[in-house]
PDB file of N, CA, C and O in Angstrom:
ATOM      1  N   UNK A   1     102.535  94.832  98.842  1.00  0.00           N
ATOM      2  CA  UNK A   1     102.387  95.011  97.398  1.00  0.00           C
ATOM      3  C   UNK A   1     102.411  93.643  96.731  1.00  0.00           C
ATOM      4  O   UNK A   1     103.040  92.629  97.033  1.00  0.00           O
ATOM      5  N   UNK A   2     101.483  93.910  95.657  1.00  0.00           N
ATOM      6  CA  UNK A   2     101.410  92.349  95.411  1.00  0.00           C
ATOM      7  C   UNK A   2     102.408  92.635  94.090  1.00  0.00           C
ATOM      8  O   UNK A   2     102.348  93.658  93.407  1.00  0.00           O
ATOM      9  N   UNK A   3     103.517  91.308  93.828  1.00  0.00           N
ATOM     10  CA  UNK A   3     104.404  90.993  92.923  1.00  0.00           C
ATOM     11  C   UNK A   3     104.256  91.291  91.517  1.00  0.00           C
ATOM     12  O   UNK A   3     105.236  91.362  90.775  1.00  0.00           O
ATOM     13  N   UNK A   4     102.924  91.491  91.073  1.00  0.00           N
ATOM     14  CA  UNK A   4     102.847  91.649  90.014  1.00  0.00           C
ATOM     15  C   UNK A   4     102.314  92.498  89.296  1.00  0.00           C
ATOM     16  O   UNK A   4     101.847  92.394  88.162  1.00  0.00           O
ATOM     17  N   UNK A   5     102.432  93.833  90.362  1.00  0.00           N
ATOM     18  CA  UNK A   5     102.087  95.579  90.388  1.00  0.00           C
ATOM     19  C   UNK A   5     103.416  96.131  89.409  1.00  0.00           C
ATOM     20  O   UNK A   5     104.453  95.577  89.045  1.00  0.00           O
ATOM     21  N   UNK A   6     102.884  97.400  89.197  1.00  0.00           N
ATOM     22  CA  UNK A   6     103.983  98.157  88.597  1.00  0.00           C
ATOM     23  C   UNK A   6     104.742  98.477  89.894  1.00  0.00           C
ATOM     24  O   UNK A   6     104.248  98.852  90.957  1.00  0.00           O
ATOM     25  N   UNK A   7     106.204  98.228  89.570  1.00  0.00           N
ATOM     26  CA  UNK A   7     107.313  99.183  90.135  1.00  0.00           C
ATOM     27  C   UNK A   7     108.847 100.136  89.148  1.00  0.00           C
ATOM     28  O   UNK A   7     109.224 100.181  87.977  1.00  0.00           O
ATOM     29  N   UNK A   8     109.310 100.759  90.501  1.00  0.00           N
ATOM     30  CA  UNK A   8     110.046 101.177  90.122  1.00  0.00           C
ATOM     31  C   UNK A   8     111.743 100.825  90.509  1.00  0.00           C
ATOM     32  O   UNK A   8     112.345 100.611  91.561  1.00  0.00           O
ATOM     33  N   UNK A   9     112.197 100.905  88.820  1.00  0.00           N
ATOM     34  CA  UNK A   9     113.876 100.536  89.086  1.00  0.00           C
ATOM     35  C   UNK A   9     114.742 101.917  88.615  1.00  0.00           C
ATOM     36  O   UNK A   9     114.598 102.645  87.634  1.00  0.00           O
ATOM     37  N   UNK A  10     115.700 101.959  89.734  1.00  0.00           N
ATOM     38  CA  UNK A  10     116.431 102.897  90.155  1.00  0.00           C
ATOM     39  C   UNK A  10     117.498 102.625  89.712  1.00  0.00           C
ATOM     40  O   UNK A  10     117.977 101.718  90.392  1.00  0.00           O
ATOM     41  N   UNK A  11     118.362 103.018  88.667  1.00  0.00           N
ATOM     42  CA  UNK A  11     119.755 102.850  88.110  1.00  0.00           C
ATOM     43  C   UNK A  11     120.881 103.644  88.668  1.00  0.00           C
ATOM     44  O   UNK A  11     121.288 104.684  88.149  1.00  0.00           O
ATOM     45  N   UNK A  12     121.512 102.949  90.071  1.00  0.00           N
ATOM     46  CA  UNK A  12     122.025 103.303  90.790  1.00  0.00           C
ATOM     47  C   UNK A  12     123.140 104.189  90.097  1.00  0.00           C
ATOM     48  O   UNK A  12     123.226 105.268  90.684  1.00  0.00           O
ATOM     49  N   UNK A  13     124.023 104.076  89.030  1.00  0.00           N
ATOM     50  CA  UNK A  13     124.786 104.048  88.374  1.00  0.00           C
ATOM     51  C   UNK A  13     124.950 106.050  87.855  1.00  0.00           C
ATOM     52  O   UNK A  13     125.784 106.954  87.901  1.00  0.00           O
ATOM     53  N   UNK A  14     123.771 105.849  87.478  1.00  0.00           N
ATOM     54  CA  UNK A  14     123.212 106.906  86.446  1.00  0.00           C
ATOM     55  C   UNK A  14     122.001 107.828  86.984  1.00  0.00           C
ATOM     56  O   UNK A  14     121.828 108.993  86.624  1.00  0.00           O
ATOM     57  N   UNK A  15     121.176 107.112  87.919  1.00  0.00           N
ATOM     58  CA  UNK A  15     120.621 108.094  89.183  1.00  0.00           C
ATOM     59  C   UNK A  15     119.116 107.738  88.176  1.00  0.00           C
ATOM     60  O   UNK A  15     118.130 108.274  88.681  1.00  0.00           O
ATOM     61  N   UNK A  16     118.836 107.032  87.022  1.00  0.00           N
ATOM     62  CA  UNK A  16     117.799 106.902  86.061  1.00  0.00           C
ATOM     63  C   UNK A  16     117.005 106.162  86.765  1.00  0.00           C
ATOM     64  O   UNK A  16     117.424 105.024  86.979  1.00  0.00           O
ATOM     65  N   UNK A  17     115.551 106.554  87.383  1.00  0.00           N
ATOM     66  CA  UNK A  17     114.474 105.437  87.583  1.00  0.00           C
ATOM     67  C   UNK A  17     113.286 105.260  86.299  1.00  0.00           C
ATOM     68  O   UNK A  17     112.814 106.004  85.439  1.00  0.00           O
ATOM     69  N   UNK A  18     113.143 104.084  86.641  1.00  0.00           N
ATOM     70  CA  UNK A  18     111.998 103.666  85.287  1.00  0.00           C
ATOM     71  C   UNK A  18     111.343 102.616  85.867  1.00  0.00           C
ATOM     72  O   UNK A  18     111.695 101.691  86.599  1.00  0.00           O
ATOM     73  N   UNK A  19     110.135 103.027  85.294  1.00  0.00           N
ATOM     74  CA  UNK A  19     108.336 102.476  86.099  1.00  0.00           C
ATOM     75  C   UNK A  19     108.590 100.953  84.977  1.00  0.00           C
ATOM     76  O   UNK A  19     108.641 101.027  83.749  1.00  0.00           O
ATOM     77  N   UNK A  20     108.726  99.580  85.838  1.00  0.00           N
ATOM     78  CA  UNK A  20     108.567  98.363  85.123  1.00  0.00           C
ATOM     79  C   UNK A  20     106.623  97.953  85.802  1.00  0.00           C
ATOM     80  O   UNK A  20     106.155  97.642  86.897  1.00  0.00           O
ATOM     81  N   UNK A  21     106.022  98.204  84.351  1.00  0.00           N
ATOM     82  CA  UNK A  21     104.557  97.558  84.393  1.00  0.00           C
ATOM     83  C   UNK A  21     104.449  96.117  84.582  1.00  0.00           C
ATOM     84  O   UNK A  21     105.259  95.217  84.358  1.00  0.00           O
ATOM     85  N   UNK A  22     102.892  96.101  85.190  1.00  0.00           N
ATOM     86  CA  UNK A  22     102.959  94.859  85.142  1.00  0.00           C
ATOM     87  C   UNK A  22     102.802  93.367  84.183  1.00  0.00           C
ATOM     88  O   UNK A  22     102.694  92.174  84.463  1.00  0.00           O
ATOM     89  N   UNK A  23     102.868  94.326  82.676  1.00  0.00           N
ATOM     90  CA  UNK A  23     103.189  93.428  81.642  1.00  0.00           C
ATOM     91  C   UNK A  23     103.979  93.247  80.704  1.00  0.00           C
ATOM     92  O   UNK A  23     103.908  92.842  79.544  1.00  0.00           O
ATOM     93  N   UNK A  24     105.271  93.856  81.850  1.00  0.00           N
ATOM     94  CA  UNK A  24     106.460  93.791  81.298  1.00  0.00           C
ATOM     95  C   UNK A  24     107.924  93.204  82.004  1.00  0.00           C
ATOM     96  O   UNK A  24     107.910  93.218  83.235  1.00  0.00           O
ATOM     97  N   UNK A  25     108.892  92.808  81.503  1.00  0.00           N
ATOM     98  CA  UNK A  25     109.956  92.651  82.683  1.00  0.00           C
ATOM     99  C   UNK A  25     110.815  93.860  82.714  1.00  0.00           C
ATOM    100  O   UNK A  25     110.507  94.802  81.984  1.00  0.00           O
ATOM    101  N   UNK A  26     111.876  93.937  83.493  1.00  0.00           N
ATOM    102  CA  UNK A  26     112.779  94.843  83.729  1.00  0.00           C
ATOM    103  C   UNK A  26     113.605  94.736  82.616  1.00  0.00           C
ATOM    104  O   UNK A  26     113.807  95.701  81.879  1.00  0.00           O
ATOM    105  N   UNK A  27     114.208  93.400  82.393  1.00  0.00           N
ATOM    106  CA  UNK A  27     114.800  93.441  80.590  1.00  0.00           C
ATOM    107  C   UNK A  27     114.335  94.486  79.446  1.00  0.00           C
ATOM    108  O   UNK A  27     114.839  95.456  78.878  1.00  0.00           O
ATOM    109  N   UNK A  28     113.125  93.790  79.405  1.00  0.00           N
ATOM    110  CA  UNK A  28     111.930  95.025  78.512  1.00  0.00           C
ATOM    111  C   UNK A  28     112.712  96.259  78.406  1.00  0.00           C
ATOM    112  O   UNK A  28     113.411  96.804  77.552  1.00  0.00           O
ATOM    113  N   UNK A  29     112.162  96.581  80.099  1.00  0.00           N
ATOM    114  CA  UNK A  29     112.191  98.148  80.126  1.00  0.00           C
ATOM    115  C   UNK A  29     113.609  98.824  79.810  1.00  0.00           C
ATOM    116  O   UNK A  29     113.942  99.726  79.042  1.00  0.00           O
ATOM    117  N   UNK A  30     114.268  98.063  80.666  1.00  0.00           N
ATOM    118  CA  UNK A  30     116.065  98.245  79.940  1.00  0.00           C
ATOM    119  C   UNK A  30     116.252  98.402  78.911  1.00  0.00           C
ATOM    120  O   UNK A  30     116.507  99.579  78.656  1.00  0.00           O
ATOM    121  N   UNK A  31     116.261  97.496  77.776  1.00  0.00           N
ATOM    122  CA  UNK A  31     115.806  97.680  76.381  1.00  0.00           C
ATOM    123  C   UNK A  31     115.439  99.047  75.308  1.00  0.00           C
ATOM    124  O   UNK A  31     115.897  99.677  74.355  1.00  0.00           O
ATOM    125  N   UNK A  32     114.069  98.963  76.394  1.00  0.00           N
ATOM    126  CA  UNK A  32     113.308 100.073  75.821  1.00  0.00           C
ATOM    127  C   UNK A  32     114.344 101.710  75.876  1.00  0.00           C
ATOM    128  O   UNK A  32     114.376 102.659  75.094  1.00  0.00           O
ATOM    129  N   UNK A  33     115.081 101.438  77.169  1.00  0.00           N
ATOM    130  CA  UNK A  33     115.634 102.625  77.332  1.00  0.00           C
ATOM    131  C   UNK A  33     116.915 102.366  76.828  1.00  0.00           C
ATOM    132  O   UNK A  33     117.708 102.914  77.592  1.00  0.00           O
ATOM    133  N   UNK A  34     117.370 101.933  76.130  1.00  0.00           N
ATOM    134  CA  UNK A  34     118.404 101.791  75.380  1.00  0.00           C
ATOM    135  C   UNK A  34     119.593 101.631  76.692  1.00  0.00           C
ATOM    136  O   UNK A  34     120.568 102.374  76.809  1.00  0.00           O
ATOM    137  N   UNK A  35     119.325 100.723  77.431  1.00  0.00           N
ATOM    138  CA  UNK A  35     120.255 100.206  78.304  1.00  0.00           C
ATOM    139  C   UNK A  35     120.296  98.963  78.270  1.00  0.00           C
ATOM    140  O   UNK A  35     119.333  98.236  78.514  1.00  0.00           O
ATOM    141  N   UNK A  36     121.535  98.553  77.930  1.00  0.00           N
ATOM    142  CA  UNK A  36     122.014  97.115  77.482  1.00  0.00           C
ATOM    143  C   UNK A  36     122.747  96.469  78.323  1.00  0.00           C
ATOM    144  O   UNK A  36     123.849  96.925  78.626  1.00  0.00           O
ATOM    145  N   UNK A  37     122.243  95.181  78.911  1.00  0.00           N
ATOM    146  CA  UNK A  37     122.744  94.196  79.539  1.00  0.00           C
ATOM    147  C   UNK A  37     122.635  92.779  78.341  1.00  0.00           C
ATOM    148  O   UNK A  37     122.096  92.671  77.239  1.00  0.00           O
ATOM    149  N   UNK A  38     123.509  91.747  79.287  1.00  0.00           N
ATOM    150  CA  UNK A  38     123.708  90.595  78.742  1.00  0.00           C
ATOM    151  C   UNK A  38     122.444  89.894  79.011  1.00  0.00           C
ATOM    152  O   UNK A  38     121.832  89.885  80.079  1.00  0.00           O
ATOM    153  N   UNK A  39     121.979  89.027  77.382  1.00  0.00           N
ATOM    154  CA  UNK A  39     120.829  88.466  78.201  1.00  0.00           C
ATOM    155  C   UNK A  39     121.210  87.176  76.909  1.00  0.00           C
ATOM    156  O   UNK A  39     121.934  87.205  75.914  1.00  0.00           O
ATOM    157  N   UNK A  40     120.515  86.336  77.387  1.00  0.00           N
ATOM    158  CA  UNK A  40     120.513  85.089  76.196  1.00  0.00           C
ATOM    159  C   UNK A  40     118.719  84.325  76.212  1.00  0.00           C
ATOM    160  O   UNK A  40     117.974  84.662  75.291  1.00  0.00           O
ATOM    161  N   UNK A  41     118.305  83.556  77.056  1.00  0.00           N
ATOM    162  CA  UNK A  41     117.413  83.011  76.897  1.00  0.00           C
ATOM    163  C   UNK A  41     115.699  83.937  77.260  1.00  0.00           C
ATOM    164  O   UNK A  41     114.586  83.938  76.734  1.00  0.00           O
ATOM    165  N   UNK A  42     116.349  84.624  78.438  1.00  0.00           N
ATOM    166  CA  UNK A  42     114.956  85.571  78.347  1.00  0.00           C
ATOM    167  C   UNK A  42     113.985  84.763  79.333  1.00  0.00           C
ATOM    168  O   UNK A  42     112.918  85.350  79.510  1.00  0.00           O
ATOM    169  N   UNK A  43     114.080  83.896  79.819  1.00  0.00           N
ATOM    170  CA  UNK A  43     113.463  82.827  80.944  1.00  0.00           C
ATOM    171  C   UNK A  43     113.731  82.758  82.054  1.00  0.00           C
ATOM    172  O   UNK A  43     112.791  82.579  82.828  1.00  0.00           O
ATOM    173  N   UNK A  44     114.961  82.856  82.547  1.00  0.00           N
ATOM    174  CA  UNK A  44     114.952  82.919  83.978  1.00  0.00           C
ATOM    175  C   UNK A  44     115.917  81.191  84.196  1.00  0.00           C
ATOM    176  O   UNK A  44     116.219  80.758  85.308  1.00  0.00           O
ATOM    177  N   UNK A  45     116.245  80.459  82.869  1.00  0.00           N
ATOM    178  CA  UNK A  45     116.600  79.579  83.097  1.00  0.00           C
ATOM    179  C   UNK A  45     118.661  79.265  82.962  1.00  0.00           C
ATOM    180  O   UNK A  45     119.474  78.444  83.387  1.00  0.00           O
ATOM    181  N   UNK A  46     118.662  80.383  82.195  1.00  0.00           N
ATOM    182  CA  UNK A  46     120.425  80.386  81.827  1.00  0.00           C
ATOM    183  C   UNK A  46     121.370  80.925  82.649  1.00  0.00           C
ATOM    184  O   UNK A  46     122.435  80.400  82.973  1.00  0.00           O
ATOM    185  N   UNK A  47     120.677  82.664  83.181  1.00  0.00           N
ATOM    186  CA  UNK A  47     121.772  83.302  83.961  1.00  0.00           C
ATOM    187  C   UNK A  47     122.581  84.259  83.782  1.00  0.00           C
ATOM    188  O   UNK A  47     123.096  84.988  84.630  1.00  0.00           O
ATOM    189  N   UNK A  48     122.711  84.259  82.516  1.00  0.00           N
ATOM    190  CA  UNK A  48     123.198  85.500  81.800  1.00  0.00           C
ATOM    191  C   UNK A  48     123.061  86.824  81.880  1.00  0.00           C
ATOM    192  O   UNK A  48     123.717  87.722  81.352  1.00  0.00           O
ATOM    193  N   UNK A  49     121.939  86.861  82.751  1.00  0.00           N
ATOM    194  CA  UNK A  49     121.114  88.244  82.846  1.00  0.00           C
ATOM    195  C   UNK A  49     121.758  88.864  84.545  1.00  0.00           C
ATOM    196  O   UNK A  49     121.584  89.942  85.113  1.00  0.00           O
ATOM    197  N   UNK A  50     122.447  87.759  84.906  1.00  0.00           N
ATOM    198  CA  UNK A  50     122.562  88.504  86.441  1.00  0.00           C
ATOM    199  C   UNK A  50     122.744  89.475  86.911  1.00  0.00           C
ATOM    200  O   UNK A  50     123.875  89.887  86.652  1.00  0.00           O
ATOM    201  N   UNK A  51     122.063  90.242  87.641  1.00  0.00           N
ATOM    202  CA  UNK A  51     122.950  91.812  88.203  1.00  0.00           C
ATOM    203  C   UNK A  51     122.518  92.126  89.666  1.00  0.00           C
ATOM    204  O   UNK A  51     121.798  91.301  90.228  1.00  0.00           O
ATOM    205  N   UNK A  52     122.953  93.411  90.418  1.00  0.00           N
ATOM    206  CA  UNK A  52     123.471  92.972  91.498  1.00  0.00           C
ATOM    207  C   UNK A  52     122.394  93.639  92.078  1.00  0.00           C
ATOM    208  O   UNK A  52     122.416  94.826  91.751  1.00  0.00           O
ATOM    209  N   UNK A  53     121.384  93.333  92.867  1.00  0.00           N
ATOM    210  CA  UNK A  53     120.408  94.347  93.604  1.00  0.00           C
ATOM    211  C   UNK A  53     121.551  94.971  94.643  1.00  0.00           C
ATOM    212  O   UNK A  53     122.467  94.327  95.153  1.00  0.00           O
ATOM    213  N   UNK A  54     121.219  96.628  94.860  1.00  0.00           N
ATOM    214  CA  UNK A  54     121.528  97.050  95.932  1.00  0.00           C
ATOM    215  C   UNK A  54     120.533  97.360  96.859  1.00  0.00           C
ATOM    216  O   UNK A  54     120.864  97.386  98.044  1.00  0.00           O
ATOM    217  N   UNK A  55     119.228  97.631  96.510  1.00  0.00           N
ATOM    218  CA  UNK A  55     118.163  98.025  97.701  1.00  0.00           C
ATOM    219  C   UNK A  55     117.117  97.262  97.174  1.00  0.00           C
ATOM    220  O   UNK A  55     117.093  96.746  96.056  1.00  0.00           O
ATOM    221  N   UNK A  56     116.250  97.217  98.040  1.00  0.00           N
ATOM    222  CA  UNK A  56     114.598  96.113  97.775  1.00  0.00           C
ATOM    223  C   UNK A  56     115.162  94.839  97.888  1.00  0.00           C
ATOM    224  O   UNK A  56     116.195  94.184  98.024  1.00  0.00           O
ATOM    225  N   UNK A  57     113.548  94.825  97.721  1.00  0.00           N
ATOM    226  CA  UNK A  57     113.345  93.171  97.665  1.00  0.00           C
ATOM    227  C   UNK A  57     112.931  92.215  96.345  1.00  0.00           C
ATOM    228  O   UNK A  57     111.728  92.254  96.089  1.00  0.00           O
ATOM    229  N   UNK A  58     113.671  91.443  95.551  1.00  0.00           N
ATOM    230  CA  UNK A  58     113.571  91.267  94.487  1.00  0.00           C
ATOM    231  C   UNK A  58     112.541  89.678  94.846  1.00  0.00           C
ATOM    232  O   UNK A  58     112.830  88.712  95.552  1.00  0.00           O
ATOM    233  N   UNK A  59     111.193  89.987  93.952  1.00  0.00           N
ATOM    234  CA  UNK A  59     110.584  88.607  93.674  1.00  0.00           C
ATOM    235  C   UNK A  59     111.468  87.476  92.958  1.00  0.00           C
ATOM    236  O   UNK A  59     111.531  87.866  91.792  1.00  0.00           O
ATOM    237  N   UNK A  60     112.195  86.256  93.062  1.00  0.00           N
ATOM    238  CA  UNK A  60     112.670  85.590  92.707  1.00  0.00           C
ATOM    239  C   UNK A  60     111.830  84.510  91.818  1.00  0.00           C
ATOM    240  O   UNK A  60     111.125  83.667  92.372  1.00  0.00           O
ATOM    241  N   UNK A  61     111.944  84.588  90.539  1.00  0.00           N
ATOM    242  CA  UNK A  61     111.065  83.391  89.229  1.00  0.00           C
ATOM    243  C   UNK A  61     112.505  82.790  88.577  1.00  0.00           C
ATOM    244  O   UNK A  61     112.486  82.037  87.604  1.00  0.00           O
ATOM    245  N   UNK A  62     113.446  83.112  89.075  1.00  0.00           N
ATOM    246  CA  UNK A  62     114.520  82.479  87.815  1.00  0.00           C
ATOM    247  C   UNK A  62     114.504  80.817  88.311  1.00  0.00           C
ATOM    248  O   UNK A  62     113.795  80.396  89.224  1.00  0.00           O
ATOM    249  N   UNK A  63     115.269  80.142  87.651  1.00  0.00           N
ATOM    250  CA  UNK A  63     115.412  78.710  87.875  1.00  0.00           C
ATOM    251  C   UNK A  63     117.024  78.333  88.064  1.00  0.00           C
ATOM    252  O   UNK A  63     117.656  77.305  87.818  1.00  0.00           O
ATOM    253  N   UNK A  64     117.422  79.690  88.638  1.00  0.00           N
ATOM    254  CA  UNK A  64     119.076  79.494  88.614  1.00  0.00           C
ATOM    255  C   UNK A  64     119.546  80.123  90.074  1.00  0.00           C
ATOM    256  O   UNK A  64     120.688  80.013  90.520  1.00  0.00           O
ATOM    257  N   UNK A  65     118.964  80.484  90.423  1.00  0.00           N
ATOM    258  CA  UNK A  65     119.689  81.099  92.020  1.00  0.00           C
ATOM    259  C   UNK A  65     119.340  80.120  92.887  1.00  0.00           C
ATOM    260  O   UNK A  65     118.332  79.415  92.841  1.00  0.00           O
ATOM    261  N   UNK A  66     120.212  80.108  93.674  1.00  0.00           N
ATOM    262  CA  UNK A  66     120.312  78.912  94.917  1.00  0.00           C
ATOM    263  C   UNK A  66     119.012  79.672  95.811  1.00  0.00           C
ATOM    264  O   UNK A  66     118.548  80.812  95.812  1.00  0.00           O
ATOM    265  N   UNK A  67     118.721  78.496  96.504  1.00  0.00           N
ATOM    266  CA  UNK A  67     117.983  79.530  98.151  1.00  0.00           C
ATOM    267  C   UNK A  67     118.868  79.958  98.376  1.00  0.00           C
ATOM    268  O   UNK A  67     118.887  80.988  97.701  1.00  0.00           O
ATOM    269  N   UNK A  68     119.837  79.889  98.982  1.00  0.00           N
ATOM    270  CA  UNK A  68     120.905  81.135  99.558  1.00  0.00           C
ATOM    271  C   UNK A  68     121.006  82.206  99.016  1.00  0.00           C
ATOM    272  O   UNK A  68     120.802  83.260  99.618  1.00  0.00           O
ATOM    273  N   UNK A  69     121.487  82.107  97.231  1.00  0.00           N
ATOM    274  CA  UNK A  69     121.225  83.051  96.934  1.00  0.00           C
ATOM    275  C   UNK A  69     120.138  84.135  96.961  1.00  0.00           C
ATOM    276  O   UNK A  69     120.159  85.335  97.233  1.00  0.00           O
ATOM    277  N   UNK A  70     119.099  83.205  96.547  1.00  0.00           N
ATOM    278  CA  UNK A  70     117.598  84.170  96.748  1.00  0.00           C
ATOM    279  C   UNK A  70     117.222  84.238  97.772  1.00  0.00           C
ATOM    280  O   UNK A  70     116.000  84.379  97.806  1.00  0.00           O
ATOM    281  N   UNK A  71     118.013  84.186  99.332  1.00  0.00           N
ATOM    282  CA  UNK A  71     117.787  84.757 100.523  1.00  0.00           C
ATOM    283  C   UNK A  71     118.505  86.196 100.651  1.00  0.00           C
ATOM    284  O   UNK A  71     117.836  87.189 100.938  1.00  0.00           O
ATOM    285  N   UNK A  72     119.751  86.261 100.450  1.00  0.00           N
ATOM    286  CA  UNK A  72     120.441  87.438 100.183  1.00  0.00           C
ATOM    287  C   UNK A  72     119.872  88.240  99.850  1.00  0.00           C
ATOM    288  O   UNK A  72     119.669  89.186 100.611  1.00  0.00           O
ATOM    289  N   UNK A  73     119.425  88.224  98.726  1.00  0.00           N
ATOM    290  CA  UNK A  73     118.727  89.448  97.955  1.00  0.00           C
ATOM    291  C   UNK A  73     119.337  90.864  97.214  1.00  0.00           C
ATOM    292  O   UNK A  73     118.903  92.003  97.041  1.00  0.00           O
ATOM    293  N   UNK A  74     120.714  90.061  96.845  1.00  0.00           N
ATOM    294  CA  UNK A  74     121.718  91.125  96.315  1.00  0.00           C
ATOM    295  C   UNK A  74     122.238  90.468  94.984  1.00  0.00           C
ATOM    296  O   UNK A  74     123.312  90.688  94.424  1.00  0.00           O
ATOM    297  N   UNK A  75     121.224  89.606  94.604  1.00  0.00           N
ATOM    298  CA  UNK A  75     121.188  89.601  92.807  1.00  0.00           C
ATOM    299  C   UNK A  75     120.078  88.999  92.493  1.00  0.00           C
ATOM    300  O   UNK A  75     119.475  88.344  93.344  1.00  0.00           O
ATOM    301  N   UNK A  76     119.476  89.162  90.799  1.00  0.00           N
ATOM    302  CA  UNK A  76     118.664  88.810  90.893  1.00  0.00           C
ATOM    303  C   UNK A  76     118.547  88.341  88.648  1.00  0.00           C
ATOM    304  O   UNK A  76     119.475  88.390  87.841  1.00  0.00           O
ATOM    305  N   UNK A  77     117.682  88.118  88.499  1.00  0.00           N
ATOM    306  CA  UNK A  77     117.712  87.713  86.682  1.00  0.00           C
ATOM    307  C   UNK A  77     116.587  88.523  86.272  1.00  0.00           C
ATOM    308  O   UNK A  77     115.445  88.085  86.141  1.00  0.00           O
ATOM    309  N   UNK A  78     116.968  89.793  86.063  1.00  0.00           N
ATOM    310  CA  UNK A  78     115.601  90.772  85.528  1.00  0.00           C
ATOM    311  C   UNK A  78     114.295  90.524  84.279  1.00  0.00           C
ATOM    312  O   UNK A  78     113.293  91.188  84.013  1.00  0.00           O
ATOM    313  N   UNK A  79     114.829  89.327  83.738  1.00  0.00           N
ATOM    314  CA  UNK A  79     114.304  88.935  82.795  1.00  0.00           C
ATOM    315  C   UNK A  79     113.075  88.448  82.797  1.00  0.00           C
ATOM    316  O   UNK A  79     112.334  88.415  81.815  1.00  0.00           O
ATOM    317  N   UNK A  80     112.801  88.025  83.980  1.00  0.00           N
ATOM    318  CA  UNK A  80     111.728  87.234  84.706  1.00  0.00           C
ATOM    319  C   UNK A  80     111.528  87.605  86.714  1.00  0.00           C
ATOM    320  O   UNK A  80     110.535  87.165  87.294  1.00  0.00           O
ATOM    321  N   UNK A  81     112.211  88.121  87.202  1.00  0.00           N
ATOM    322  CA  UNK A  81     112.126  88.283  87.994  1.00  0.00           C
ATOM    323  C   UNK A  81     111.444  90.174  88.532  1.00  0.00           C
ATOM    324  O   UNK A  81     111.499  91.063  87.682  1.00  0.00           O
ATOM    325  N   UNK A  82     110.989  90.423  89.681  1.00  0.00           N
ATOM    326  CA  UNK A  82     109.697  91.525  89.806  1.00  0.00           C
ATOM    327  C   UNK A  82     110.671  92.011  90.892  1.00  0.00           C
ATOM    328  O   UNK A  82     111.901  92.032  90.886  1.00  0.00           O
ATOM    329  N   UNK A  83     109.555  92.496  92.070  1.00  0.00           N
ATOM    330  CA  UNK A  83     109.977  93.350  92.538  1.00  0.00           C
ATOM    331  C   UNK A  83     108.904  92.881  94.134  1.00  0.00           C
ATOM    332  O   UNK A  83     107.751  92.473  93.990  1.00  0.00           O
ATOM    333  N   UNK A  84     109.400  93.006  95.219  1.00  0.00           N
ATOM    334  CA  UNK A  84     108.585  92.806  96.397  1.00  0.00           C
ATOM    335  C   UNK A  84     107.774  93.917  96.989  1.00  0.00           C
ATOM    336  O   UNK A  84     106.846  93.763  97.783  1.00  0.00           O
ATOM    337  N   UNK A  85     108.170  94.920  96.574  1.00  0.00           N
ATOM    338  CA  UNK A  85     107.607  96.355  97.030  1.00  0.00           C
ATOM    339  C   UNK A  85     107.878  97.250  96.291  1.00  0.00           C
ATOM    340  O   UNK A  85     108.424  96.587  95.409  1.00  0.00           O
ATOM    341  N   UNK A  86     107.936  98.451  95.887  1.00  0.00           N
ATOM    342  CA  UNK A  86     107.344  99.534  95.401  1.00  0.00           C
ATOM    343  C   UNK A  86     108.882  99.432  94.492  1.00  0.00           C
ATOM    344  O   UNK A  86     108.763  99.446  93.267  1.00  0.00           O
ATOM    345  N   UNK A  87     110.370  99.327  95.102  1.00  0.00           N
ATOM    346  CA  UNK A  87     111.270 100.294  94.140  1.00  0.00           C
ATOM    347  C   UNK A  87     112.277  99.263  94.528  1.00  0.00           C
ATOM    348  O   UNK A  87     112.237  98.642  95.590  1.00  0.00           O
ATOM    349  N   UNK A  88     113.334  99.097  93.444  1.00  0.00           N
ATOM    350  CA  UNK A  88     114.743  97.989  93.400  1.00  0.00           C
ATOM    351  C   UNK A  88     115.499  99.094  92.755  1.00  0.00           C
ATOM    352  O   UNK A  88     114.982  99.847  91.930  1.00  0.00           O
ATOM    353  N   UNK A  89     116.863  99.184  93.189  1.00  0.00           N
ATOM    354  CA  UNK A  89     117.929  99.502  93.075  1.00  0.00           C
ATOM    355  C   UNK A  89     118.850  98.653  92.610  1.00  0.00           C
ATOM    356  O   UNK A  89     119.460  97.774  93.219  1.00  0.00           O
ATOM    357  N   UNK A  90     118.928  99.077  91.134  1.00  0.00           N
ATOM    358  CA  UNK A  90     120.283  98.064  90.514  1.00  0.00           C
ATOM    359  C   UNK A  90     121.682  98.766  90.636  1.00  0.00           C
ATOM    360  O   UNK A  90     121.950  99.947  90.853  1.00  0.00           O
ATOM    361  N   UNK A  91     122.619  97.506  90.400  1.00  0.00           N
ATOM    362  CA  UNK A  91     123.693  98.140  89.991  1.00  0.00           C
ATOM    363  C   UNK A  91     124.346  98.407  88.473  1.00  0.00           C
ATOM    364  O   UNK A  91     125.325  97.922  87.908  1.00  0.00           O
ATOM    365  N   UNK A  92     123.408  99.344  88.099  1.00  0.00           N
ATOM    366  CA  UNK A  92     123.399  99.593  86.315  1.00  0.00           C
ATOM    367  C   UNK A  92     123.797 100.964  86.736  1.00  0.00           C
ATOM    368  O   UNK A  92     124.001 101.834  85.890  1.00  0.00           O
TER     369      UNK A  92
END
């Protein structure tokens, strides 16, 4: 799947999935659904936005996770960051 397809995020929390397009971020869509996380810059450059992947593979665009971190693959900055395949599992 190429990175910049629609997928789907799974709100582990609440059992809620929601289709993030591909001209939108996951922030957006959060938003849209009246689910509120911390966010400040909206870039991928501050960090504020962190949360914890539990399943998938998260495309990494932020400018704040280590390689290590973005080898893991158990957080990620939704603000700017996609999805590697079809569906991500947060911990929302």
């Amino acid at each position: 799947m190429l990175n910049n397809e629609s997928f789907e995020v799974v709100l582990a929390r609440t059992g809620i999935t929601l289709i993030v397009p591909s001209n939108k971020s996951i922030t957006d869509i959060l938003f849209e659904n009246a689910i509120e996380i911390e966010t400040s810059c909206e870039a991928g450059v501050c960090g504020a936005c962190v949360i914890t992947v539990l399943d998938g593979v998260p495309h990494h665009r932020d400018e704040v996770l280590s390689t290590e971190d973005r080898a893991m693959n158990n957080k990620m900055l939704p603000c700017v960051s996609r999805c590697m395949g079809p569906r991500l599992t947060l911990d929302l």
